[in-house]
N, C-alpha and C positions, 0 to 999 in steps of 0.2 A: 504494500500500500504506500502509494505517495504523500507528502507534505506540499501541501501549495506552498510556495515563497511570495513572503510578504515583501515590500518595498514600504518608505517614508510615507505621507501624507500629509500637508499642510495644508489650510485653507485661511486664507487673510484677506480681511476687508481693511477700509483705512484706517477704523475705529477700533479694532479687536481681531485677536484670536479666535477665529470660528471654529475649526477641527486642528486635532492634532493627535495621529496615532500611526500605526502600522495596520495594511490594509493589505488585501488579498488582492482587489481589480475598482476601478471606476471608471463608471459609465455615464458618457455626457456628451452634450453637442457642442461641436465644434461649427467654423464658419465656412468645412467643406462638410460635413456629414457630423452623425452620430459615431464615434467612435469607444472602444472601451482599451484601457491601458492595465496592465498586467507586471508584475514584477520582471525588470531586467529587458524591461521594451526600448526599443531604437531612441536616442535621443529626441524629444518632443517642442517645439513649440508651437501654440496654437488659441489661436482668439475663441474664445467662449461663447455663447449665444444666452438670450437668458433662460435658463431652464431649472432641471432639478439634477445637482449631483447624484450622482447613483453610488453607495459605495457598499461596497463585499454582496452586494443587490438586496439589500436589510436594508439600507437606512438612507435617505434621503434628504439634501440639502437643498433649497429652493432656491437662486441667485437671480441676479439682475443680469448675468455677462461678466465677463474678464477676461484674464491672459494666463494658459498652464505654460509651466516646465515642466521637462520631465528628464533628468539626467542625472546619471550615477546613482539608479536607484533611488532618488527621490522626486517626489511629482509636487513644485508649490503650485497653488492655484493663489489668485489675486482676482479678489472680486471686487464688485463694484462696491455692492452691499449683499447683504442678506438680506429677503422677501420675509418683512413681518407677515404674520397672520393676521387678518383682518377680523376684529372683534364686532361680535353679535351687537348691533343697537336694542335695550330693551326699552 
C-alpha cells in the first residue's frame, strides 16, 4: 500500500493568514482551465479566477482571485481576499 506525498500549503490575503498546513492535492481554476496540483508537480505559476479552493477534496476555501506558486514543493496562493459568508437579515 502507498502513502500519498504531501507538499506545503499556504494561502495569504493582504490582511491575514488564511490556511497553512500540509496537503495531499488542490483543486482550482486557473485563467486557462481548472487544474489540480499534486505533491512534486512541475514548477507553477498561474492567475487564479474567483472560485473555491479545493483542498485534499474535504475542505473548501471560497476566494475573490489571485496568483499561485508552486515550486520546490511548496504551493503559496495570494489572494485577493477571502469570500465572507453572507449573513441571514432577520
Amino acid at each position: 500500500m502507498s502513502v500519498a506525498a504531501n507538499f506545503k500549503c499556504i494561502v495569504l490575503s493582504p490582511r491575514k493568514l488564511i490556511y497553512q498546513n500540509e496537503i495531499q492535492s488542490i483543486f482550482l481554476s486557473g485563467d486557462q482551465g481548472e487544474f489540480e496540483i499534486l505533491a512534486y508537480h512541475y514548477p507553477l505559476l498561474s492567475v487564479i479566477k474567483p472560485s473555491n479552493l479545493i483542498i485534499n477534496w474535504s475542505e473548501a476555501i471560497p476566494i475573490r482571485g489571485g496568483v499561485l506558486r508552486f515550486f520546490a514543493n511548496e504551493c503559496v496562493i495570494m489572494v485577493e481576499d477571502e469570500i465572507k459568508k453572507k449573513k441571514k437579515n432577520n
